[in-house]
C-alpha positions as CSV (number, residue, x, y, z in Angstrom):
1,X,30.0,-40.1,59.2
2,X,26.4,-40.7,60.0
3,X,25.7,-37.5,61.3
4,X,27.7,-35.4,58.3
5,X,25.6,-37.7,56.0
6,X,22.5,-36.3,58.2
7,X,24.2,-32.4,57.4
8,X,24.4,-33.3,53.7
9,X,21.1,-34.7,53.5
10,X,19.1,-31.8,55.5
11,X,21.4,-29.3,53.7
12,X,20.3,-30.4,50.0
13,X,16.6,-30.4,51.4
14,X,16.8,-26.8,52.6
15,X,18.4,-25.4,49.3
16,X,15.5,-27.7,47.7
17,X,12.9,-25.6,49.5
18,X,15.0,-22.4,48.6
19,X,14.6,-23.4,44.9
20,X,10.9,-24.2,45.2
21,X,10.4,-21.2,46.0
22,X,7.5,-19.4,43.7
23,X,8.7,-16.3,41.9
24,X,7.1,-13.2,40.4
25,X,8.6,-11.7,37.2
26,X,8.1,-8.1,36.9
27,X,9.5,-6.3,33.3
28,X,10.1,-2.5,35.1
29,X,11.5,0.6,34.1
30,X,15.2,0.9,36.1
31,X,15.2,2.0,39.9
32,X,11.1,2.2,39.6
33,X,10.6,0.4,42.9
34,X,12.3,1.0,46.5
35,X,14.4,-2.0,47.3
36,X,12.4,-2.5,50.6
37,X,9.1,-2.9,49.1
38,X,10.5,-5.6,47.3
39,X,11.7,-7.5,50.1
40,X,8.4,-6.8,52.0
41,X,6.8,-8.8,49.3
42,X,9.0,-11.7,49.1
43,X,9.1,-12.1,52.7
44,X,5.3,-11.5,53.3
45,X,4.7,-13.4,50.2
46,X,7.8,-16.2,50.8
47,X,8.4,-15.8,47.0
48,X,11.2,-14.1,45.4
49,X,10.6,-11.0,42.9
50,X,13.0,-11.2,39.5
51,X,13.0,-7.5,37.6
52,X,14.0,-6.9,34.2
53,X,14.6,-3.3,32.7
54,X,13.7,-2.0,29.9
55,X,14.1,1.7,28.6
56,X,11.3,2.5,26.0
57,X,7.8,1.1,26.3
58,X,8.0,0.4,22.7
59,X,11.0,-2.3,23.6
60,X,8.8,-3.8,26.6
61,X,5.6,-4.2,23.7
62,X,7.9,-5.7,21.1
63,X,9.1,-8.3,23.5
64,X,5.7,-8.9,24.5
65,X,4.6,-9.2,21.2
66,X,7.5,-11.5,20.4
67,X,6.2,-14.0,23.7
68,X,9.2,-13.7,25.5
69,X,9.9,-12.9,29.2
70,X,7.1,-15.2,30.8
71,X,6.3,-11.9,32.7
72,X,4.0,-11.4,35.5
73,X,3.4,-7.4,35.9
74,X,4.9,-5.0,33.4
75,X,4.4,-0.8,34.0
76,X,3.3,0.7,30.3
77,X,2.9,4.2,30.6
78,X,-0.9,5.4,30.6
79,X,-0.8,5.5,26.4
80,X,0.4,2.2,25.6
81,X,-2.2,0.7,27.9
82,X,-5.0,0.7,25.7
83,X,-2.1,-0.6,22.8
84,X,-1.4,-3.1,25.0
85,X,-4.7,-4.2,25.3
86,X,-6.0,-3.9,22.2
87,X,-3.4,-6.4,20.9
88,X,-4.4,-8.9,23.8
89,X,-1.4,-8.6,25.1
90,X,-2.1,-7.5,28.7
91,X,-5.2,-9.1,31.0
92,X,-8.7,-6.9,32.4
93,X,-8.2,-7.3,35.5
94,X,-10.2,-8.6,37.9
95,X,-10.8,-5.8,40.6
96,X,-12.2,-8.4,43.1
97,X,-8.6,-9.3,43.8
98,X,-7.5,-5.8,44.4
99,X,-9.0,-4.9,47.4
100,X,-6.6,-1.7,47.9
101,X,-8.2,-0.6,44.5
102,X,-10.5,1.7,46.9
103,X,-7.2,3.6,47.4
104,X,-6.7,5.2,43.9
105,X,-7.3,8.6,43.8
106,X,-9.2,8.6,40.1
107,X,-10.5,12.2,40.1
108,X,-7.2,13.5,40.6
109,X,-5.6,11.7,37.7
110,X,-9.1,12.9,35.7
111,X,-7.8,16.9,36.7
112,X,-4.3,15.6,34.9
113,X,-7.1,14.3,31.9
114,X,-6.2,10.8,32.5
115,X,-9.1,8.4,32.2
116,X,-10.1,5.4,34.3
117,X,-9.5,1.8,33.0
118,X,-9.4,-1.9,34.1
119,X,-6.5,-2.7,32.2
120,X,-3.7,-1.6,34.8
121,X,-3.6,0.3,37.5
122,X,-1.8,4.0,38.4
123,X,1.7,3.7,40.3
124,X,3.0,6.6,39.3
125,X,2.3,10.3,38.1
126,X,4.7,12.4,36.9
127,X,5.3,15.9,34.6
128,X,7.9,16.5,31.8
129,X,8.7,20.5,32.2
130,X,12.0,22.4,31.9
131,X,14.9,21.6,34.7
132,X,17.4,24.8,35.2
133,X,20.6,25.9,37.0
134,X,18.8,28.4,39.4
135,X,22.2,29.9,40.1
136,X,23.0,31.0,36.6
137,X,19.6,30.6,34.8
138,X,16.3,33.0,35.5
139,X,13.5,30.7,35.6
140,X,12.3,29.6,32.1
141,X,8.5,29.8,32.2
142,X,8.0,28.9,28.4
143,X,9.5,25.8,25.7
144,X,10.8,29.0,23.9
145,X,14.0,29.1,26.0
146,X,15.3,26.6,23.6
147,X,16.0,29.2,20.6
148,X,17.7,31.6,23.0
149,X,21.1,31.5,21.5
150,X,22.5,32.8,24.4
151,X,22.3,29.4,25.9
152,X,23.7,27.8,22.5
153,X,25.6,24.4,23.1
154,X,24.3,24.7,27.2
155,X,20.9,23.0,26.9
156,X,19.3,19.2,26.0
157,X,15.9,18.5,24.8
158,X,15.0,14.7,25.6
159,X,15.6,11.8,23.1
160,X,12.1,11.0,23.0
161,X,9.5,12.0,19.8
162,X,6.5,12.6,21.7
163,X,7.8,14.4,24.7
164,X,9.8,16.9,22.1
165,X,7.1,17.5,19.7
166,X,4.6,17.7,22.0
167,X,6.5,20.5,23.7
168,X,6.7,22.2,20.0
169,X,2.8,21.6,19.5
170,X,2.0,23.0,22.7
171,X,4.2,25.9,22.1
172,X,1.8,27.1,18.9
173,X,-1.0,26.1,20.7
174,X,-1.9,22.8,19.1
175,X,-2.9,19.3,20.8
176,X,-0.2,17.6,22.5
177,X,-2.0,14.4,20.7
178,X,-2.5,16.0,17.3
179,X,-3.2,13.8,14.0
180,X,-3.1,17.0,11.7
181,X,-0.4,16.5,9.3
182,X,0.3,19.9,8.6
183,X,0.9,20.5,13.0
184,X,3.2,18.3,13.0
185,X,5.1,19.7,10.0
186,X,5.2,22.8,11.8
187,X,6.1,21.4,15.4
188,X,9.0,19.8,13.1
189,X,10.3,22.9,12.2
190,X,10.0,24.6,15.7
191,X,12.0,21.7,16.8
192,X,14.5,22.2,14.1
193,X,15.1,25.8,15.6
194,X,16.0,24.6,18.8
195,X,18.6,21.8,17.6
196,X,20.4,24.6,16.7
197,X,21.1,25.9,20.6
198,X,21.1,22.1,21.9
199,X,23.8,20.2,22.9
200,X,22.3,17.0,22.3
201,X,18.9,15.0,22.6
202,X,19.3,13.6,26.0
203,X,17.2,11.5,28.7
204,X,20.5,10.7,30.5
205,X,20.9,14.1,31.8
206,X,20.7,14.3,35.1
207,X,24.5,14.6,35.6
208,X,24.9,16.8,33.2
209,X,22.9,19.6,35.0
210,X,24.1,18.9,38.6
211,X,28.0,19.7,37.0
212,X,26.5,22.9,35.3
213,X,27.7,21.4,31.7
214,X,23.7,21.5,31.1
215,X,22.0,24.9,32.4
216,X,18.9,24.3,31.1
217,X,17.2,20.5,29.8
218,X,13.8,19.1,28.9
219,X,13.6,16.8,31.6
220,X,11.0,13.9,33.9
221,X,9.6,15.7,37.0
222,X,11.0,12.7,39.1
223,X,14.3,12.5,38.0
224,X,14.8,16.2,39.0
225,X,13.9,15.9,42.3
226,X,16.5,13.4,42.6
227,X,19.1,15.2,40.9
228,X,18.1,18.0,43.6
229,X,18.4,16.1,46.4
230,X,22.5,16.5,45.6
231,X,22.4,19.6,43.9
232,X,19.8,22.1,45.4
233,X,20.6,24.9,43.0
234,X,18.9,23.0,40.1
235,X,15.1,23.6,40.2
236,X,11.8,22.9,37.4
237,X,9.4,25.1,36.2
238,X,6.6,24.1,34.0
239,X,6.2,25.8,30.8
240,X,3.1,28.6,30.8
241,X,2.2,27.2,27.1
242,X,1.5,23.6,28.8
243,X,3.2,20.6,30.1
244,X,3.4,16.9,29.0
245,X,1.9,14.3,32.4
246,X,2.5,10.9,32.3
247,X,1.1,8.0,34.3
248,X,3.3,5.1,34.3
249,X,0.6,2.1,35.1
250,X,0.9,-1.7,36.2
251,X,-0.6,-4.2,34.2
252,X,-0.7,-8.2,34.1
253,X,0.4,-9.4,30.4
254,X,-1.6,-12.5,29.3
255,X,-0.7,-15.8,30.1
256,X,1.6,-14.7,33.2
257,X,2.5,-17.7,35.0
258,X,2.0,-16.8,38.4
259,X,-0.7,-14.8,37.8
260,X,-2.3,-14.9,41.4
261,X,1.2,-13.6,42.6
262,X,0.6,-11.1,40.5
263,X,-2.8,-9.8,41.6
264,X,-1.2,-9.9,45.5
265,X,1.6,-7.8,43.8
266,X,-1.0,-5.0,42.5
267,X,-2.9,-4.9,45.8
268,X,0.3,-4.4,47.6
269,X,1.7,-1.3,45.8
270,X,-1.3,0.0,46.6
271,X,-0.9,-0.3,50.7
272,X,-0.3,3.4,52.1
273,X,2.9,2.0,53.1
274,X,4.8,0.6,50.2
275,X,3.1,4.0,48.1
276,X,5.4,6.1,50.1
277,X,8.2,3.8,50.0
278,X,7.9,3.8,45.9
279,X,6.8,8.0,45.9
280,X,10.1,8.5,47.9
281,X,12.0,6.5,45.4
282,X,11.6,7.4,42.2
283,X,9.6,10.9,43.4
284,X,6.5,10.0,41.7
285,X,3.0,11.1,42.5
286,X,0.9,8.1,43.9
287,X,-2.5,9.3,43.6
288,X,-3.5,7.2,46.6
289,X,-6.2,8.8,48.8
290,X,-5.2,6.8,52.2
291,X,-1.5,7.6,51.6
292,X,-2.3,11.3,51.2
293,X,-4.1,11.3,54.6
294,X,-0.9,10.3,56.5
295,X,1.6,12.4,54.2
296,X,4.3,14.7,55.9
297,X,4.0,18.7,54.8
298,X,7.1,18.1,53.2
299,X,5.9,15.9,50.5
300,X,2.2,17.3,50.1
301,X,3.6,20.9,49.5
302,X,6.3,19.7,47.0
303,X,4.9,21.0,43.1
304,X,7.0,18.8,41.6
305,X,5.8,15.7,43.1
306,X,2.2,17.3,43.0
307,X,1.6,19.8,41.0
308,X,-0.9,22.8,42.0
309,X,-4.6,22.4,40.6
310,X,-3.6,25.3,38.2
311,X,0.0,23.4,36.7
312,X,-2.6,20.3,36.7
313,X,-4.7,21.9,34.1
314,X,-1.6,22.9,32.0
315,X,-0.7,19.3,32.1
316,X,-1.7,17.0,29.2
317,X,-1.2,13.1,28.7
318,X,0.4,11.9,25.6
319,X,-2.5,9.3,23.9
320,X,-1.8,7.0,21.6
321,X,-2.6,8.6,17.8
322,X,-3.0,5.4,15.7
323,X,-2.0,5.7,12.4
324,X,-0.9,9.5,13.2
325,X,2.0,7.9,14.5
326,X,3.3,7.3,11.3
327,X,3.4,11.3,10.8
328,X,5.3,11.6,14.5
329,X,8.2,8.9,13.2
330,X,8.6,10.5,9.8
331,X,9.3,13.7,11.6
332,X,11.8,12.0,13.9
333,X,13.9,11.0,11.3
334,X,14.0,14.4,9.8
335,X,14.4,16.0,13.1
336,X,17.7,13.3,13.8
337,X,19.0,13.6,10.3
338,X,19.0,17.2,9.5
């Protein structure tokens, strides 16, 4: 009795420790970080990591906004960042606790016309172009392909404002980030065109054009080259009128709770290491110059993880437009309704 009282006792304080244990919240997009990294981190660390999802970066700011979460690192895509911040809602860092910060490659995220800042850090880079059924689709080298009527019913544009009118502004050859009303009138009705051939406005597509429902959709750069890794005859081309980049970033909201975990959390993604775990994951351009050193042919040759210096400078970040936005949400609603 006096030893299974021993057993209890020692059995209590182990699960006590287990409990103890310090955590890191992260708020990520789904599937954005290889299961092994994470693991590497809680065991290197002897914390444990708890991720919530989210699938807009205007539902991660809103629950920001709204205090909940008690998040430590959150991944706002490179326009919100400067949102984020604005509203005191995400911490400078402090670049004395990143050490790995020598690793970011900022003059190739400057040829993709993304500028540096101290309130996140890069993770990943990737492009929004045109994914296609190779086997029954010549490749589509312009955003016109989505009036051809002879792919009517057979093609999705994302469910996304900016992504969709910036492909229509860039098609007439206006700013992806214009604040000129009367653009954005006309990008409205180039997009109007197209809903007549679409099926649908889709970001869920990716089984859709590995059956062949989908021949031809709007589609993330990352996502594709997963959907290829079943399906090999789909394949991306980036439009000849321009291309939407986007750099999803990682940032510390203020008042995180473990916000030293947090800093240990940013310097880590940044290990050569855990970037190719997390590039071979979700298929996202790293821009880390020790990683690239070390990088197999495979990966460095591949355009849709990194794009050619000539797709880079037909690559354009969506910024945020202030009270433009406004214009971009009015033509939404049109664009859904009509």
């Amino acid at each position: 009795m006096r030893l299974l009282g021993l057993s209890i006792l020692l059995s209590l304080f182990l699960s006590g420790c287990g409990e103890n244990k310090r955590t890191l919240h992260l708020y990520d997009w789904s599937n954005f970080i290889h299961p092994d990294a994470i693991h590497q981190f809680e065991d290197k660390y002897n914390c444990r990591i708890v991720i919530d999802t989210y699938d807009s970066n205007e539902s991660m700011t809103a629950k920001l906004i709204a205090g909940g979460g008690g998040y430590d690192v959150v991944f706002p895509t490179q326009y919100f960042v400067d949102i984020l911040y604005h509203q005191q809602l995400i911490e400078k860092l402090d670049l004395s606790k990143i050490p790995n910060y020598k690793n970011i490659d900022w003059e190739e995220l400057a040829d993709f016309h993304i500028e540096k800042t101290d309130a996140a850090l890069p993770y990943l880079l990737t492009t929004t172009g045109i994914a296609y059924r190779a086997d029954r689709v010549e490749m589509p080298d312009s955003w016109t392909i989505f009036s051809n009527p002879k792919y009517k019913g057979r093609t999705t544009l994302l469910n996304d404002v900016r992504d969709v009118l910036g492909a229509a502004l860039l098609t007439l050859g206006y700013d992806v980030n214009s604040k000129n009303p009367e653009e954005i009138e006309k990008a409205t009705n180039v997009v109007l065109e197209w809903k007549k051939n679409i099926a649908k406005f889709d970001s869920d597509y990716k089984n859709g054009i590995a059956s062949s429902e989908f021949l031809i959709c709007q589609a993330y750069s990352g996502e594709v080259q997963q959907v290829i890794q079943e399906s090999p005859e789909v394949d991306y081309s980036l439009p000849k009128e321009g291309s939407i980049v986007s750099c999803d970033m990682v940032a510390i909201p203020r008042g995180a709770p473990s916000i030293d975990l947090a800093y240990a959390f940013l310097n880590f993604l940044l290990e050569p290491e855990i970037a190719y775990l997390n590039m071979t994951y979700a298929y996202g351009n790293p821009t880390n110059k020790a990683l690239m050193e070390t990088l197999p042919t495979s990966f460095r040759d591949n355009n849709l993880i990194f794009p050619t210096p000539e797709e880079a400078k037909r690559c354009y970040p969506i910024l945020d437009v202030g009270e433009a936005t406004l214009y971009y949400n009015e033509a939404w609603t049109k664009i859904k309704t009509s």
